[in-house]
N, C-alpha and C positions, 0 to 999 in steps of 0.2 A: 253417202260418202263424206257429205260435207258434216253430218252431224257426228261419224266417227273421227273424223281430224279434231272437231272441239274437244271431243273427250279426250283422247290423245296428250293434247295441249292441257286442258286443264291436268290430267292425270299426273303430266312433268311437272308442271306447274307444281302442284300439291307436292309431288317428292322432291324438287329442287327445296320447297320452302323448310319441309320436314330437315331435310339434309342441313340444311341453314340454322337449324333452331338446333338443330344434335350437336353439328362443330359449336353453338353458341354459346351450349352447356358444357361441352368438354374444356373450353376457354375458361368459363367461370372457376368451372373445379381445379382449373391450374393457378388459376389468381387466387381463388379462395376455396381453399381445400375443406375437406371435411373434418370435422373433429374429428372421428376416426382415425382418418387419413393422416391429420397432425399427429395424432398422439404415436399413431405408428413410426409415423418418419421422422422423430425427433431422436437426436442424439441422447443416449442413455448416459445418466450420471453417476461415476461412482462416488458414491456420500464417502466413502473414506481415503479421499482425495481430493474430489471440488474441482478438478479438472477432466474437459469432455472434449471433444472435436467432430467434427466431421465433415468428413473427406472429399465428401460428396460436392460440396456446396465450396467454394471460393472465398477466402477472405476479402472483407472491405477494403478501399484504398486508405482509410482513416488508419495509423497507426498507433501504438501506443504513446504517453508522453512518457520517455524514463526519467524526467525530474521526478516522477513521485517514485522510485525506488532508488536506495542509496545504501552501502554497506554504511554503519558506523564507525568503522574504524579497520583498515589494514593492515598489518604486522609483515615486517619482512625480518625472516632471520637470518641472519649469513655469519658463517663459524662460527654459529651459534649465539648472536649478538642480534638482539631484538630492538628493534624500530618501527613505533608505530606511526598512524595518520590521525590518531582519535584527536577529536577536538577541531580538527584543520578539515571543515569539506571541502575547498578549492584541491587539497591536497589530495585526500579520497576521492573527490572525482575524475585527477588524472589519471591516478594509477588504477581505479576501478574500467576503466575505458581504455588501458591494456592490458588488465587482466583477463577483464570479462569474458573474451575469445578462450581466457582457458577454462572459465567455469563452465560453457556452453558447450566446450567440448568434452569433457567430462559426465556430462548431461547429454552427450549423443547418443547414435543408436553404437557407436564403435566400443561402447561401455556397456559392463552389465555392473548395476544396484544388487549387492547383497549385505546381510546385517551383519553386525562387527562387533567387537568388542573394546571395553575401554581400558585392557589392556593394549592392544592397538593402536589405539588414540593415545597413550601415553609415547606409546614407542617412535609414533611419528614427531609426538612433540620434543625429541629427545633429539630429532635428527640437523645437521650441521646449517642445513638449507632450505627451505620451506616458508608458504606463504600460507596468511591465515588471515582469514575474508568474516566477520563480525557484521553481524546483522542485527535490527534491534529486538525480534523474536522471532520463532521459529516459522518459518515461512516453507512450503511444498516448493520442491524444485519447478515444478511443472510452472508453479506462477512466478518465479524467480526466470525463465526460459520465457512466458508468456510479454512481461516488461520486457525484453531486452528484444522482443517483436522473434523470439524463435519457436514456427506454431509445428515442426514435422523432425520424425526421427529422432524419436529419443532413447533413453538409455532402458534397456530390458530390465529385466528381474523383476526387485521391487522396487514399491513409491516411497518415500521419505522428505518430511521436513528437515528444513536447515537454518540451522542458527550461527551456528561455525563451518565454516570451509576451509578447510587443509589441502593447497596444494603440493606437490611432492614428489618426485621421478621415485619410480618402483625401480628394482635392480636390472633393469636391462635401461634405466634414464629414458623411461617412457614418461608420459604423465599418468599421476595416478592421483586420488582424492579419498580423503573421508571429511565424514558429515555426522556434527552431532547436533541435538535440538534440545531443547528447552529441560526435557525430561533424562535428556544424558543418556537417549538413545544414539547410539554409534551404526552409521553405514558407511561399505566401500563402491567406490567406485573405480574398476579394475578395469583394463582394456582386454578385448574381445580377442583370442590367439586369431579367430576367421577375420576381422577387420583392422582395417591401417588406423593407428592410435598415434597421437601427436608425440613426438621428440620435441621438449621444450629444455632447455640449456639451465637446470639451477645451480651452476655452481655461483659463488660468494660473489665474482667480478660481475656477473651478468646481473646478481641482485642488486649487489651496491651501488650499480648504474644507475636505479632508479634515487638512491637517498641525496643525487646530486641535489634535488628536489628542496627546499627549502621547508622547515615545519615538520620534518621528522621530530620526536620526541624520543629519546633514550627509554628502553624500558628492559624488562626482564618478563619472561613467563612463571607465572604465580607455581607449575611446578617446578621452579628452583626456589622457591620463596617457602616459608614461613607460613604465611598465611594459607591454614587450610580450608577456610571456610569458601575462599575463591574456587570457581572453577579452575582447572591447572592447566587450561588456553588463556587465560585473562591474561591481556599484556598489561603488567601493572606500570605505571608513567613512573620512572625515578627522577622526573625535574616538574616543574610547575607547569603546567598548558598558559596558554596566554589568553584570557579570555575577557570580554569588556562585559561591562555591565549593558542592559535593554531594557529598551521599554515596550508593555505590551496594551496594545489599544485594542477594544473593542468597540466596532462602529453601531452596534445594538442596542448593547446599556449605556452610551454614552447619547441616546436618543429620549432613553426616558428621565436623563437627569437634568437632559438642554431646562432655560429655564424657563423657556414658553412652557414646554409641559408641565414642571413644577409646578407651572403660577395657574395651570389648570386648564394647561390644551386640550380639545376633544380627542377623541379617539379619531373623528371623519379629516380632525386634521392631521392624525398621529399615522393615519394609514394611506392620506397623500403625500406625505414624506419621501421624496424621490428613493432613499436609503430601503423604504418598506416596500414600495412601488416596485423600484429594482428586482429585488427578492421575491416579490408576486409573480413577475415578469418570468424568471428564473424556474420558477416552477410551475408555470402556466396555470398560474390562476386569477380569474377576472373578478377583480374584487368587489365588481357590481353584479357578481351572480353571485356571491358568499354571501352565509351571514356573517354578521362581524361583533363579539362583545367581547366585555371584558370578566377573569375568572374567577374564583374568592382571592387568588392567587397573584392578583392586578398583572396576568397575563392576557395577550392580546391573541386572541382566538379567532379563525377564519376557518369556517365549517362547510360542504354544502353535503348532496349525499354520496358525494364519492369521494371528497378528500377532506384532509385537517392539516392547517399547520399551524403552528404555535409558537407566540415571541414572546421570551421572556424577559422579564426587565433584567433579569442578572447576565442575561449575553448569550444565550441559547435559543436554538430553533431546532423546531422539532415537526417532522411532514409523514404521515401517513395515509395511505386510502384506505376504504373500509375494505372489510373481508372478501366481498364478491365484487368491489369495484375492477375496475383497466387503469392501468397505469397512466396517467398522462404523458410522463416523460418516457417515451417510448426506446429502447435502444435501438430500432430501426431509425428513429428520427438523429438518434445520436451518433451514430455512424453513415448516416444517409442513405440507405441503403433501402430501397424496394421488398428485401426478402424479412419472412417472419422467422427465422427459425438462424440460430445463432452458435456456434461453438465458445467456452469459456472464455478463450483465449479475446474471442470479441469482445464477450461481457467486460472482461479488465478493459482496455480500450476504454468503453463507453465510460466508465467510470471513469477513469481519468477526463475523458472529455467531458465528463460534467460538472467534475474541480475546476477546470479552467473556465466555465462561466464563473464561477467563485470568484477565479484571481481579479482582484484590481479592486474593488469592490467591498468584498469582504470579507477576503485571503490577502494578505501582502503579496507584491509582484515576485517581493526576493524573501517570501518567508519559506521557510521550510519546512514541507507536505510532505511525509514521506508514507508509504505502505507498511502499519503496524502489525496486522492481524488480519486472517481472512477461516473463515467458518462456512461450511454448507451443512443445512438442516433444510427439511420440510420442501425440499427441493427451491431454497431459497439462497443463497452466498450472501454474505456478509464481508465488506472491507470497511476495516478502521484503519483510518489515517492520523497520523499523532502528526504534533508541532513537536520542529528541534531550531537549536540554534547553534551554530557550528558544531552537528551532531551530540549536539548535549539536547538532552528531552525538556518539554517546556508542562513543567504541572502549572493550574489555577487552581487558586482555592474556591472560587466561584464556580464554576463548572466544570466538566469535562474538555481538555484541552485534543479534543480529537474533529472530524470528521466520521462522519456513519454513511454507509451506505448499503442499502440490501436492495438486489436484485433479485427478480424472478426471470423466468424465463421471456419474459414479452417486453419490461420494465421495471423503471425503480419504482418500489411500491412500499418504502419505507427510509426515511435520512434524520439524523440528527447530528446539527454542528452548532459548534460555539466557534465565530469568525471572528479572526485574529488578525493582527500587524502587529509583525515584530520588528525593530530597527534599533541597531546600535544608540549609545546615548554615551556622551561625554560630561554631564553633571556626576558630580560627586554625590556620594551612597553613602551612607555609614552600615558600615558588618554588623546585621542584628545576630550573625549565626556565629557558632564556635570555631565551624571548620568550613574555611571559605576556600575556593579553587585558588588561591592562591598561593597554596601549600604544593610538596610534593605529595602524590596518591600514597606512595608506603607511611606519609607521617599522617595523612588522614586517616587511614584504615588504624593506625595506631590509636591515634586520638578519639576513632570512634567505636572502637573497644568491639568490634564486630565478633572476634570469636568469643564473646561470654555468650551470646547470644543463640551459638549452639543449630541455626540455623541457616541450611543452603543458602547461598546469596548468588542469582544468576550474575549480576555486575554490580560494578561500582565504580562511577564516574558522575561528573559534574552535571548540579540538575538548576535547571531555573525554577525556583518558585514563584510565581506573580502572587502576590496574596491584596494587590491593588494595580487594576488596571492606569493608564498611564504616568506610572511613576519606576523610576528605574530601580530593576531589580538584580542583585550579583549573583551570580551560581555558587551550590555550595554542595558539599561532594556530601554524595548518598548513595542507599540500597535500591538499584533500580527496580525490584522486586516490590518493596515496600511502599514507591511511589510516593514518597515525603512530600 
């Protein structure tokens, strides 16, 4: 009797333990799933969109930052009298923070996206009362809705970038929208007869409300103008913008011209440099596992077998891992967040949270970051962020005046920037250019003889050229296409 109670005992024993090791493993595969497992349960991308979600899973508490999205420029037209904000962001960013509520509703699900015509688009530019939202390229509404933190219930039909936004009451003084892009594709967006669509008030009194606003600028739309090489939304400025001259520093190249390095600083001291240090830091990399030399290129290279990144003396950095590395900069680490698996709307997020390690540093606090461009390939996204300064765009002749950023699904596993300050300057310039913003826009397009040239011109507004980092530079109106 007593040797069948041991069996007994041990027999529980044995399946309590089994029991213990089976919950042990069902735990693990919830912590760490199976490749399988992953691959199935991941939200599917459509590549000819770039935006995903899923439903399933809960957004982060991390939100987006909307300093890096900002229209360029505003137009209000009331009896038909055009006012824009170009040049003024303090100006653009009030009135885009009460507009925004209508482009977001427009972009609901109480909307349906269908394609239009640019006859359409002319007719609405024709009409007494409407708003018109400029962008600096054509941007997916999805990630235009993503910035402004709206991740549910969007508008049916179809998808479309947007580079112009036309808002506008349809004949029952609903709101209504169209959307053109880069390529002078035309969509509408039309309110749903089954769902409640916003009544928004445009007549003339409710618009001119806003121009109490200081920094409006007088203008006209280019289809009443002359000018047909414009787009015929371009609100062309008929008085001068007010614009100062800047200066633009680079904390990068301004390292390798200090004159310790000159006079024949090491690399081991070029790479204790708090400036390079910082930036190590930044991208988590331990500069005492790197190797470190220098390239025929007298750029400063940090290698090991999963990552690179690269500093050049002209003001560029450049970070990649290899092919089958893990990303180090995790987007779970950049949103805080426990879970592996992420919707788009996240990804944007992370990426803004990883400009803000930038700011202070190697971003100006009050420069201006904005969302250029964004691309999915190879199940990869791409965002380019350009410099502006009071939404006039900033070229270098030295490098690319953007930020890079390419995500994957786990991580950023690719970035190249040239880190910039910009700050107003009060020293006096001398005008090496012919046509400097201190003209009106109709005398410069005159003076710059645009239609011999026979070719589309997305805009034309005031651009900064740096062609020498800190020394002050004046804007001077150009083909935004051509990027002078």
């Amino acid at each position: 009797m007593k040797r069948l109670t041991e069996q007994i005992k041990t027999l529980t024993i044995a399946i309590l333990v089994f029991s213990m090791l089976f919950l042990w493993g069902k735990n693990m595969q919830l912590r760490f799933p199976a490749v399988n497992q992953v691959a199935e349960g991941r939200p599917v991308l459509d590549s000819d969109f770039w935006i995903f979600t899923d439903s399933t899973t809960p957004h982060t508490d991390i939100t987006v930052d909307k300093n890096y999205l900002s229209p360029t420029a505003i137009t209000l037209i009331t009896n038909g009298v055009a006012r824009t904000s170009a040049t003024n962001s303090t100006l653009t960013s009030r009135l885009w923070n009460g507009i925004d509520k209508l482009a977001l509703e427009v972009f609901s699900s109480a909307y349906e996206c269908k394609s239009s015509t640019l006859d359409e688009w002319s007719t609405v530019l024709l009409k007494s009362d409407f708003i018109l939202v400029d962008f600096s390229s054509s941007l997916p509404y999805m990630t235009l809705c993503a910035l402004e933190n709206k991740t549910t219930e969007f508008a049916s039909g179809e998808l479309c970038s947007v580079k112009t936004l036309a808002l506008y009451p349809d004949e029952n003084n609903v709101l209504s929208a169209l959307s053109i892009d880069s390529e002078q594709n035309v969509y509408a967006f039309r309110p749903i007869k089954e769902a409640s669509a916003m009544i928004y008030d445009f007549n003339s009194n409710n618009l001119t409300a806003y121009t109490v606003n200081k920094g409006f600028i007088p203008s006209t739309l280019a289809i009443n103008t002359s000018f047909e090489a414009l787009p015929k939304h371009h609100a062309v400025m008929t008085s001068a913008p007010t614009l100062k001259a800047i200066t633009v520093s680079n904390p990068i190249s301004s390292l390798f011209y200090e004159a310790s390095y000159t006079d024949g600083m090491s690399n081991s001291s070029l790479i204790s440099h708090p400036t390079v240090t910082r930036l190590l830091d930044i991208f988590e990399i331990n500069p005492a596992t790197v190797g470190v030399y220098t390239d025929a290129s007298a750029r400063l290279v940090f290698i090991n077998s999963d990552t690179r990144i690269v500093i050049d003396p002209a003001g560029s950095v450049e970070y990649a891992i290899s092919r089958d590395g893990t990303p180090q900069i995790l987007t779970s680490s950049l949103l805080e967040s426990d879970r592996s698996q992420f919707s788009s709307f996240e990804q944007v997020n992370a990426a803004t949270h990883f400009l803000n390690l930038l700011k202070g540093v190697f971003i100006g606090e009050k420069t201006e970051l904005m969302l250029d461009r964004v691309s999915h390939a190879s199940e990869k996204t791409e965002y380019v962020f350009s410099y502006f300064n009071q939404l006039c765009r900033i070229s270098c002749t030295q490098s690319e005046a953007s930020v890079r950023l390419v995500f994957d699904d786990i991580g950023l596993v690719e970035a190249s920037f040239t880190p910039l300050t910009v700050v107003s300057t009060k020293e006096s310039v001398d005008d090496r250019h012919s046509v400097v913003a201190s003209i009106s826009e109709s005398v410069a397009i005159i003076l710059s003889s645009i239609n011999k040239a026979g070719l589309p011109i997305d805009d034309f507004r005031p651009v900064y050229i740096c062609e020498t980092y800190d020394t002050p530079t004046v804007p001077v109106w150009a083909t935004i296409t051509e990027r002078t």
